[in-house]
Structure formats: structure tokens, C-alpha cells
C-alpha positions in Angstrom: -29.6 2.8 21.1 -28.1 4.6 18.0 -29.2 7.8 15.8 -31.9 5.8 13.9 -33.7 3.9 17.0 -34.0 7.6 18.1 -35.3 9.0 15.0 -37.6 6.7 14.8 -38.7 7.1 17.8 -39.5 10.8 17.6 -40.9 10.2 13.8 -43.8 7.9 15.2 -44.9 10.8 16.3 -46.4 11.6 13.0 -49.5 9.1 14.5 -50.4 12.2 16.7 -50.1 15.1 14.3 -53.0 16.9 12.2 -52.4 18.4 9.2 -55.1 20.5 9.0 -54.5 22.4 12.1 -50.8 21.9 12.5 -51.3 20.8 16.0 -51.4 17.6 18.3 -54.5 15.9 17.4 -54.9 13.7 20.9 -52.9 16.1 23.6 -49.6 13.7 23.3 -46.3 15.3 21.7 -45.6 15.8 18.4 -42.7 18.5 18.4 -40.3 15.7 17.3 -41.6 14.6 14.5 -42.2 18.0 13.3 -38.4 19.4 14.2 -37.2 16.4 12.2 -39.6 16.5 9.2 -39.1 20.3 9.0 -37.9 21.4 5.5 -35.6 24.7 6.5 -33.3 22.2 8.8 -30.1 21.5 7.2 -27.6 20.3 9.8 -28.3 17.8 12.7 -26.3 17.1 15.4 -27.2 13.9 18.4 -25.7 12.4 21.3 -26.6 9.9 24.0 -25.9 9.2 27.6 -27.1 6.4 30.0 -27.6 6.4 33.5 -27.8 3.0 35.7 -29.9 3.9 39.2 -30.8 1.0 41.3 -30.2 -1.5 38.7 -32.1 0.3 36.2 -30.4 1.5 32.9 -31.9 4.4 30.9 -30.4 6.0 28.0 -31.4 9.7 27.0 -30.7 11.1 23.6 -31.0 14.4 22.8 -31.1 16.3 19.3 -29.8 19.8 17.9 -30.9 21.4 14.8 -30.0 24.0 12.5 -31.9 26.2 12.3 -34.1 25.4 14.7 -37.3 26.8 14.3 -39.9 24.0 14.8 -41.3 26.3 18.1 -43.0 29.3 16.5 -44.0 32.3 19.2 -45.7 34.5 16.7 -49.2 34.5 14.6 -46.9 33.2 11.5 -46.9 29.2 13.4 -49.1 28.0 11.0 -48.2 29.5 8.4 -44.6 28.6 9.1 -45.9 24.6 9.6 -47.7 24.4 7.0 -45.0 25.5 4.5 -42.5 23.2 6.9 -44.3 20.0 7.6 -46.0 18.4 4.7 -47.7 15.0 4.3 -45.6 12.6 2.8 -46.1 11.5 -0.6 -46.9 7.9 -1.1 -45.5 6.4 -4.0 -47.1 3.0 -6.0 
């Protein structure tokens, strides 16, 4: 696995995310795709570790970003995801 498997990954997210609401449109998670679509982040930092347990290999990546401030605890979340996480703008 390297940086981009990852970030795609967490970027299919998107499928469960409503714009309208800024929330999870089906219950599953959509905090990755949201953390790395979010406009204020400016630096990035990932790394990756794999553990092997009765012949089974799994590899865990894990992501920090600056600022992070995808996780709102005040009235201001949608506010703050709707000026953060915007549609994407198809071009033809």
C-alpha cells in the first residue's frame, strides 16, 4: 500500500456524503473524505505499519493534518462544511 492507494481509499468516501446536509447520507463514514477534501488543510503528513497474525497480513495507515478541523463541536459545523467541502466541478 502507498499514500495514493490510501487516499483513494478514504476519497471513495465521497459515494456516502450529502451535500445538502453535510452529513453521512447512509450511516457509513465519511470523515475521510471530508478531512482530505477540506480547503483550510495545508500540510499532510502519513505513515503505514503492517502486522502479520496467524498468517494474516494487514496494513494500517494513518493520516495527520494541518489544521485539522474536519470534526466541528460547535453550532458553526455546517457552516464550517459547507465553506470546506464543496462539490467538485466537472469539467467537459
Amino acid at each position: 500500500m502507498a499514500c495514493d492507494d490510501a487516499v483513494e481509499w478514504w476519497y471513495n468516501e465521497i459515494k456516502n456524503y450529502n451535500y445538502h446536509n453535510h452529513k453521512s447520507m447512509n450511516e457509513e463514514q465519511v470523515g475521510h473524505f471530508t478531512q482530505i477534501v477540506w480547503r483550510a488543510t495545508s500540510k499532510v503528513g502519513m505513515a503505514f505499519s503492517t502486522r502479520t497474525l496467524n498468517g494474516i497480513t494487514k496494513v494500517f495507515a494513518v493520516a495527520r493534518y494541518s489544521p485539522a478541523r474536519n470534526f466541528v463541536w460547535n453550532d458553526d459545523w455546517i457552516q464550517s462544511y459547507g465553506s470546506n467541502v464543496m462539490p467538485s466541478k466537472v469539467l467537459l
